[in-house]
C-alpha positions in Angstrom: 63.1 157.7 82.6 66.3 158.1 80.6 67.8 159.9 83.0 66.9 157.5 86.0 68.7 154.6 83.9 71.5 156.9 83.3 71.9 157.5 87.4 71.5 154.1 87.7 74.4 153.3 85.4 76.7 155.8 87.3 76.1 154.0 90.3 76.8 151.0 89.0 79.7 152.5 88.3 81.0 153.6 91.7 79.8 150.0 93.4 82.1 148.2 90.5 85.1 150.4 91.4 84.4 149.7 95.0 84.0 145.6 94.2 87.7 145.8 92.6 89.2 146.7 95.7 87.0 144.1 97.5 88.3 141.8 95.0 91.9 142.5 95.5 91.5 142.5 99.2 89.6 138.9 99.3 92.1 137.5 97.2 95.2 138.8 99.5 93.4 137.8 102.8 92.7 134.0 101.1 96.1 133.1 99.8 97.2 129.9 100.8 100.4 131.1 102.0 101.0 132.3 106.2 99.1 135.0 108.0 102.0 137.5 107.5 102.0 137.1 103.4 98.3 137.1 103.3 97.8 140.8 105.4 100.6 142.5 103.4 98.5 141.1 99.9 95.7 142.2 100.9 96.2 145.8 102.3 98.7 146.4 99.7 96.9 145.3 97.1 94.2 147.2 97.9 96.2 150.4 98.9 98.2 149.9 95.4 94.6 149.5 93.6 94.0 152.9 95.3 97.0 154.6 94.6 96.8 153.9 91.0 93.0 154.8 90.5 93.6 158.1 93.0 96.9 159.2 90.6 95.0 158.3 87.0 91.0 157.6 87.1 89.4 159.4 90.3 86.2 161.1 89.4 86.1 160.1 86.2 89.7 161.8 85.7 88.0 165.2 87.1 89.7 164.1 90.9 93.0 162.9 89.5 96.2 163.9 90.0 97.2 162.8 86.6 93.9 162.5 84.9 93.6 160.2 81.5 91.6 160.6 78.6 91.3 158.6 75.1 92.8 155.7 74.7 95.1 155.8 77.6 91.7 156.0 79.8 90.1 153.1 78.6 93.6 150.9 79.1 93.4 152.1 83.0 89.9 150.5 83.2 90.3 147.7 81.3 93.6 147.1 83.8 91.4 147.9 87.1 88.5 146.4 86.3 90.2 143.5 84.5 92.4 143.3 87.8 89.2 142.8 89.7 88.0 140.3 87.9 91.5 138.6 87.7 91.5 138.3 91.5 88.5 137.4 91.8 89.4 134.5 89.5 93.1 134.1 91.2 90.8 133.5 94.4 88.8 130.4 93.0 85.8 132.4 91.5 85.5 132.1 88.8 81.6 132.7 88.1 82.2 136.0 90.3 84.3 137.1 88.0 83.1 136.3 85.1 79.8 138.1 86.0 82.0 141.4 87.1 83.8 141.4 84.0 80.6 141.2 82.1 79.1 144.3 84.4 82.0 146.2 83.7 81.5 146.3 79.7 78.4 146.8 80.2 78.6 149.5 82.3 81.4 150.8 79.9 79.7 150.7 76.7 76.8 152.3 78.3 79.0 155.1 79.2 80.1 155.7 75.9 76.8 155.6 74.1 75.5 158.0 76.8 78.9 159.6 76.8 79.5 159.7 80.5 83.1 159.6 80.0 
């Protein structure tokens, strides 16, 4: 059963990193500013979201180019995650993001108990 909850909080995992470059993309696409401000936001925000988690977090830092451990690993997730949350908040969702921000320590403090960091 354990090891069910365990999967489960994995997965969790992998749909939260995919909600953060949701996030960044919604909030790019919705500025309030003309069409060619709001397609550069939100592609590049998303393809800067991806950069930085492809360089420093992929796979758990197992896929990274520049993988992270410690300290300097938690401050990258607090950053992506936290940036997720922050644009869904930017974007006038606040309850969103407050419920995403929430998943995320979840999620993390289940990790560490667990210790699938």
């Amino acid at each position: 059963m354990l090891g069910i909850v365990k999967g489960a909080n994995a997965a969790l995992m992998f749909f939260l990193e995919l909600g953060v470059l949701a996030s960044v993309g919604y909030w790019g696409f919705t500025l309030s500013a003309a069409w060619w401000i709001r397609v550069p936001a939100g592609v590049g925000g998303v393809a800067l979201f991806i950069t930085a988690w492809a360089l420093f977090g992929a796979g758990g830092g197992a896929n990274a180019t520049f993988p992270l451990t410690g300290l300097a690993r938690a401050a990258l997730e607090i950053l992506w995650f936290g940036g997720g949350a922050a644009a869904l908040y930017a974007a006038g969702l606040a309850t969103p993001a407050y419920i995403f921000f929430v998943l995320f320590v979840v999620n993390a403090a289940l990790r560490i108990v667990w210790k699938q960091v």
